[in-house]
N, C-alpha and C positions, 0 to 999 in steps of 0.2 A: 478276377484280374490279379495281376502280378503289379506291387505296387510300390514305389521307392519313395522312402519318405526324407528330405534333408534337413535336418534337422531333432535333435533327440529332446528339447525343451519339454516343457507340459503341454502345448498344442500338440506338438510332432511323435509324445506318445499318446497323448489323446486318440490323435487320430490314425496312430496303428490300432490300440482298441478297438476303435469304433470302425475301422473296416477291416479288421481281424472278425469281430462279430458278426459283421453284415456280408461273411461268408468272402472274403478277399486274402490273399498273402502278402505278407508286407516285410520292408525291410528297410530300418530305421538308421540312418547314417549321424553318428553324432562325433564331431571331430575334436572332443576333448580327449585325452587319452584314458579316463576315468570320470563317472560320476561323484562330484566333489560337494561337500556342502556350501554352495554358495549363495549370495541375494538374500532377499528381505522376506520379511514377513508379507502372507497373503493373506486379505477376507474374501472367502468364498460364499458367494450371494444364496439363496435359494434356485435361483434358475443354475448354478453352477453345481450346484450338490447334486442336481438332478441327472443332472450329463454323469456325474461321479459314481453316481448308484446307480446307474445302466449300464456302466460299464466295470460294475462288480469291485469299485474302489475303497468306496467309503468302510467297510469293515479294517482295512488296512490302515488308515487312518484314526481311527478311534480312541489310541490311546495319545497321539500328538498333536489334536485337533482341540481346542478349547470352542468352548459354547456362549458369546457373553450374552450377559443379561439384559444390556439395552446398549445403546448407542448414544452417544451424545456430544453438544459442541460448549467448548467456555471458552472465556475470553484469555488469549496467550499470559498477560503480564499479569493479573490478578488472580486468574485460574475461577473467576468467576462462573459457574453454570448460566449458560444462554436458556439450554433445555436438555431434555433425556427421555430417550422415549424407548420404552418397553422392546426387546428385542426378540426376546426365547420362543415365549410362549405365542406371541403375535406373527414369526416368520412358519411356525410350524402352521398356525389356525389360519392365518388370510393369505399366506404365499404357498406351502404344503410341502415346505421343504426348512429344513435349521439352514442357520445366517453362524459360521465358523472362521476360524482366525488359527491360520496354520502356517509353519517356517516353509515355504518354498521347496526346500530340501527335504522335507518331508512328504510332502507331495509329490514329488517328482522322485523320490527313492518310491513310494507306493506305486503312483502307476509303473515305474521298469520292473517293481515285481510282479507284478500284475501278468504284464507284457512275457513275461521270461518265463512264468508259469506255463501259460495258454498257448507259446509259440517260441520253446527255445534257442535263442539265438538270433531272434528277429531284430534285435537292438547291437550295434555293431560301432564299440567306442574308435575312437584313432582313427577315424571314416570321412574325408574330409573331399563334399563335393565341389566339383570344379565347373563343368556348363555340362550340356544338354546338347540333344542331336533328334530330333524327332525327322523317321526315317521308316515308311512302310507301316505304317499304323502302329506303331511301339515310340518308346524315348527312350533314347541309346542315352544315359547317365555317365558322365565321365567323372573318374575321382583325381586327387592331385596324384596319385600315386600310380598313374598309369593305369590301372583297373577299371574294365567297363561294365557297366550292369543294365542288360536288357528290361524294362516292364512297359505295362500297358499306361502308365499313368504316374509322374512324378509330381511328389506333393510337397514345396516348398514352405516347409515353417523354420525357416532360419532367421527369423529374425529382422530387426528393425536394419540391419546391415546385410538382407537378404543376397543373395549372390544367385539364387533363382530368381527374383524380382526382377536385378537388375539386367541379366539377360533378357527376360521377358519384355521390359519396359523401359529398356535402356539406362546408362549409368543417368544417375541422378544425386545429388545428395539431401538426408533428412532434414526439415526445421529446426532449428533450434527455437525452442518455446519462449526462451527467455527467464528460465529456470535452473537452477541446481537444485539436486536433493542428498540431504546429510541422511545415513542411517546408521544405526547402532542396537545393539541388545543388551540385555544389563539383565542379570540372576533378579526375581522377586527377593528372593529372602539378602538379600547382599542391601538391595534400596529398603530395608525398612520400613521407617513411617513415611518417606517420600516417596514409596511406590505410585505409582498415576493408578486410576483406577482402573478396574479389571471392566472395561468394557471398550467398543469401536469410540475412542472421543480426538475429534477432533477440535486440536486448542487453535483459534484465529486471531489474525493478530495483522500491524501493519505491513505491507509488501510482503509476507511471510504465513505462513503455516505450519503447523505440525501437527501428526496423528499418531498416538499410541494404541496399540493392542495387544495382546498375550499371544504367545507361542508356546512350543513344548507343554503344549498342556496345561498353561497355565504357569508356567513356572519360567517364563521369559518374559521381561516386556518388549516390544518392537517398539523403536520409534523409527519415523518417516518425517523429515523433516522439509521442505518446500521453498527454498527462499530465491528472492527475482533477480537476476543479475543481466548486464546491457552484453557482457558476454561470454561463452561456453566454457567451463571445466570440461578437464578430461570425461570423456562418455565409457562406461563399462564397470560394471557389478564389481570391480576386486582391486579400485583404488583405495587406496585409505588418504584417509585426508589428515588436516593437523586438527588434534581435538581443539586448542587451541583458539581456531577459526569458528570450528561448530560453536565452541562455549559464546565466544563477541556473537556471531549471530542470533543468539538467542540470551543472548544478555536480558535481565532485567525482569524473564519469565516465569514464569512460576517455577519456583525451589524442584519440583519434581522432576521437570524437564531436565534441567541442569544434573538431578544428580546421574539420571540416564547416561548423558553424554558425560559424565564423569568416570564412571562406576564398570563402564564398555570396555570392554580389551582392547577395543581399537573403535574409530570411528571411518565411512567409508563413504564418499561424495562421487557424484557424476550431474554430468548434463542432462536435461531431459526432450529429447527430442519427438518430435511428430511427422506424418507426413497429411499433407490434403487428402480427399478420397482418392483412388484410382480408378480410373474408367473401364477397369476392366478387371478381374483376377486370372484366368484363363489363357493360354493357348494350345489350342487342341490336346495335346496330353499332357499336360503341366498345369498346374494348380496353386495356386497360394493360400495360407492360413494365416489366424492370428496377427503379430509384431511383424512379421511380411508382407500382409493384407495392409492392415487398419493399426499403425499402433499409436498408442492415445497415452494421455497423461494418468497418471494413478490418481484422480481427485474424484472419484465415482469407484474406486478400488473394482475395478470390470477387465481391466487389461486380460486376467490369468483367464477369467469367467468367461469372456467374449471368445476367446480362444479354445476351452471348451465346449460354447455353442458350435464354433466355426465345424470343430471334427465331428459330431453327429450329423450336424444337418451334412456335409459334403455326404459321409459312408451315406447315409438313407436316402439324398439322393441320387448318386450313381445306377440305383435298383429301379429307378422310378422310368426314364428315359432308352429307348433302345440304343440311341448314338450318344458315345461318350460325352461329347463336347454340346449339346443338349443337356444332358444332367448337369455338366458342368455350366452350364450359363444357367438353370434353374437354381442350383447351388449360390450364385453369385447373385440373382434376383431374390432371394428369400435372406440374403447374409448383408446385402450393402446399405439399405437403405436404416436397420437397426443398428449397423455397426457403425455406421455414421453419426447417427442421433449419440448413441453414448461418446463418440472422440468431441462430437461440439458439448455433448453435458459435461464433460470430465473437462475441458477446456473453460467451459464458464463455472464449473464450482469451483477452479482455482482461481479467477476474480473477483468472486465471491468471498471466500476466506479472508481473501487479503483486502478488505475497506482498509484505507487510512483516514478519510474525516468523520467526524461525532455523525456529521449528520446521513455517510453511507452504511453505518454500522448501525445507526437506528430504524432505515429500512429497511434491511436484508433481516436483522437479528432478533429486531423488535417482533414482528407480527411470526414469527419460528417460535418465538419463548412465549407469545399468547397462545397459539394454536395448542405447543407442545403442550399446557398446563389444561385449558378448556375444551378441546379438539384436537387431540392425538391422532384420530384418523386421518385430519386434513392430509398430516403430515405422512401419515403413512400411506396414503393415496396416490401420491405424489412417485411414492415409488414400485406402482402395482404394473406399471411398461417395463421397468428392469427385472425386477425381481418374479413379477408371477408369470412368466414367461416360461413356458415349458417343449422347448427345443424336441423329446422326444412325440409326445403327444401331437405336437405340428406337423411333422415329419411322418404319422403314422394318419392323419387324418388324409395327406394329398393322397 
C-alpha cells in the first residue's frame, strides 16, 4: 500500500520503518522546516530496544546511547537512597533486551537516517497536513499548501495536538494533568563532584519530583523535573523558563540537583497534558499512533516506547487481515487495552513520588527499600508486563 504518515516524530518514523519493512511505501510529512535538536532526554525500556533492533536502529545509536547500571529512587531534600536495583546485567538476563538512556535528538536523527537510507526521500520536512477526504477506497491528504497526496491509508502520529485525531474525533481539547515539568542538561565534567549519579534515579519529594539520567553518552546529565500546579504553563518542548523559578521549586534539595539547574545554558518548562482512552483509533483509512492515540505522563518513562510498540504491531498487522480496516480494528484490539494500562501506571507513579505526610512516604517507600535490599526480584517482577513485552514475537505468533 501507498502510505501517508503525518507526523515525522519517533512514532511517525517508526512507523515508516516498520511499514517500509513490511513490504509498503510511505511518505512521511513533518512540518518543521528542519530536523532540529530539540526535547529531553529518553529511557528506552527493553520492549523498546526491541522495536529498535527490528528495525535495524540500534547500531546507529551506539555511540550516544548510555547503558546505566541500575536504577534507583532517594529521597529529594537529603538525597537519601530509598533503594537501587541492579539494572545492566538483569534487563539483558530476565527482559533480553538493554534498559538505555538517550537525548531524543539522537533518536530521532537515527531513525530519519535510517529511513533516508532504505527509501530516499520518504521523509519530506516544510510538509504540513491540513484534513483528509477519504473517497473510492483511498484518503485524499490535503496539505496547507494546497498540495494533494493520494494513499491507501493515512497514519496520524502528530501528536498530542493531533489535527488527524481531531478530524477523526472531533475538536476536543487535552487534560491538563495538574503538572508542569522543568528540564535542563548540564556537561558531567562542568558538575564535578555534584554530578547525580550515572544511573535512572528518581529523587521524591513533596508535591514534586525529579529524575536524572545521562545522555550523549554518558557525558550529559538529563534532568526532568515534575512539579504540581492548580494551573497550566505554556505547553511545548522550546519554552524556556526562568532558572530562577526552577531553582525556588526545588529549593532545599540536594546540592546536585541545583547545581544541574544552575550549570544548564538554559532551563525549559511546559504543561503536561493527557487525554482519557479513545473509543476508537481508526476510520477506515486513517489510523492514529503514539501522542495522537494514548499520550501519557513520562512517570513510567513509556511515552517514546509505547509509540514504538504502536508502529510494529499497526505495519504487522496490516498483512494479517484481507480488509483494510479489519487489520486496522485488530491493530487497535491488541494496542488499547496495554496502552491504557501504562497512561493509568504512569498517572499513579506520579502520585506516588509525590507523598507529602511521614506516614504516605513510609508506605509506598518503606516496603521498595525492604524488597530492594532482601528481594530485588519482587521488584523487578513488578515490571515484567512493561518491559518483557516483545511487540515483534507477538505480532509473528498471530
Amino acid at each position: 500500500m501507498k502510505v501517508v504518515i503525518a507526523g515525522g516524530g519517533i512514532g511517525g518514523l517508526a512507523a515508516a520503518l516498520a511499514l517500509h519493512a513490511h513490504g509498503h511505501e510511505v511518505q512521511v510529512l513533518e512540518q518543521a522546516p528542519e530536523l532540529t535538536e530539540i526535547g529531553a532526554g529518553l529511557q528506552i525500556s527493553p520492549n523498546g530496544w526491541r522495536v529498535l533492533d527490528a528495525l535495524g536502529v540500534t547500531e546507529k545509536i551506539a555511540e550516544t546511547a548510555f547503558f546505566p547500571e541500575a536504577i534507583e529512587m532517594r529521597l529529594g531534600e537529603s538525597g537519601k537512597q530509598i533503594f537501587r536495583l541492579e539494572m545492566a546485567t538483569t534487563a539483558r538476563k530476565r527482559w533480553g533486551a538493554p534498559y538505555i538512556q538517550i537525548h531524543r535528538a539522537d533518536l530521532h536523527r537515527a531513525l530519519a537516517t535510517v529511513l533516508e537510507e532504505r527509501f530516499p526521500g520518504a521523509l519530506r520536512t516544510g510538509a504540513t497536513f491540513d484534513i483528509y477526504a477519504i473517497e473510492k477506497n483511498k484518503v485524499e491528504v490535503y496539505l496547507t499548501d494546497g498540495e494533494t497526496l493520494i494513499a491507501d491509508l493515512l497514519v496520524g502520529a502528530d501528536g498530542l495536538h493531533s489535527n488527524v485525531r481531531a478530524q477523526m474525533m472531533g475538536p476536543d481539547l487535552p487534560r491538563y494533568t495538574g503538572f508542569m515539568a522543568w528540564r535542563a542538561l548540564a556537561p558531567v565534567e562542568v558538575l564535578g563532584d555534584l554530578v547525580p549519579p550515572s544511573t535512572a534515579c528518581v529523587w521524591v519529594g513533596q508535591n514534586q519530583h525529579a529524575v536524572t539520567t545521562r545522555i550523549h553518552g554518558g557525558k550529559t546529565v538529563n534532568f526532568v523535573g515534575m512539579v504540581e500546579r492548580p494551573e497550566p504553563a505554556q505547553e511545548g518542548w522550546r519554552i524556556v523558563g526562568e532558572r530562577a523559578d526552577a531553582l525556588a521549586d526545588f529549593e532545599g534539595w540536594d546540592p546536585r540537583l541545583e547545581a544541574v539547574l544552575k550549570t544548564a545554558e538554559k532551563v525549559h518548562c511546559w504543561a503536561l497534558f493527557d487525554r482519557a482512552p479513545l473509543p476508537q483509533w481508526h476510520e477506515r483509512h486513517v489510523v492514529l499512533l503514539g501522542d495522537a492515540a494514548h499520550p501519557m505522563l513520562p512517570s513510567m518513562a513509556q511515552g517514546a516506547v509505547q509509540a514504538l510498540e504502536d508502529a510494529w504491531v499497526l505495519a504487522a498487522s496490516l498483512g494479517q487481515h484481507p480488509i483494510l480496516e479489519e487489520s486496522l480494528s485488530a491493530y487497535f484490539a491488541k494496542r488499547i487495552g496495554r496502552a491504557s494500562r501504562v497512561q493509568s501506571g504512569s498517572a499513579s507513579n506520579a502520585r506516588m513520588f509525590h507523598q507529602a505526610s511521614g506516614l504516605g512516604k513510609a508506605l509506598f517507600y518503606g516496603p521498595m527499600s525492604i524488597a530492594a535490599r532482601l528481594a530485588p526480584w519482587v521488584l523487578h517482577r513488578r515490571q515484567d508486563w512493561v518491559y518483557g513485552y516483545d511487540p515483534i514475537k507477538d505480532m509473528k505468533a498471530r
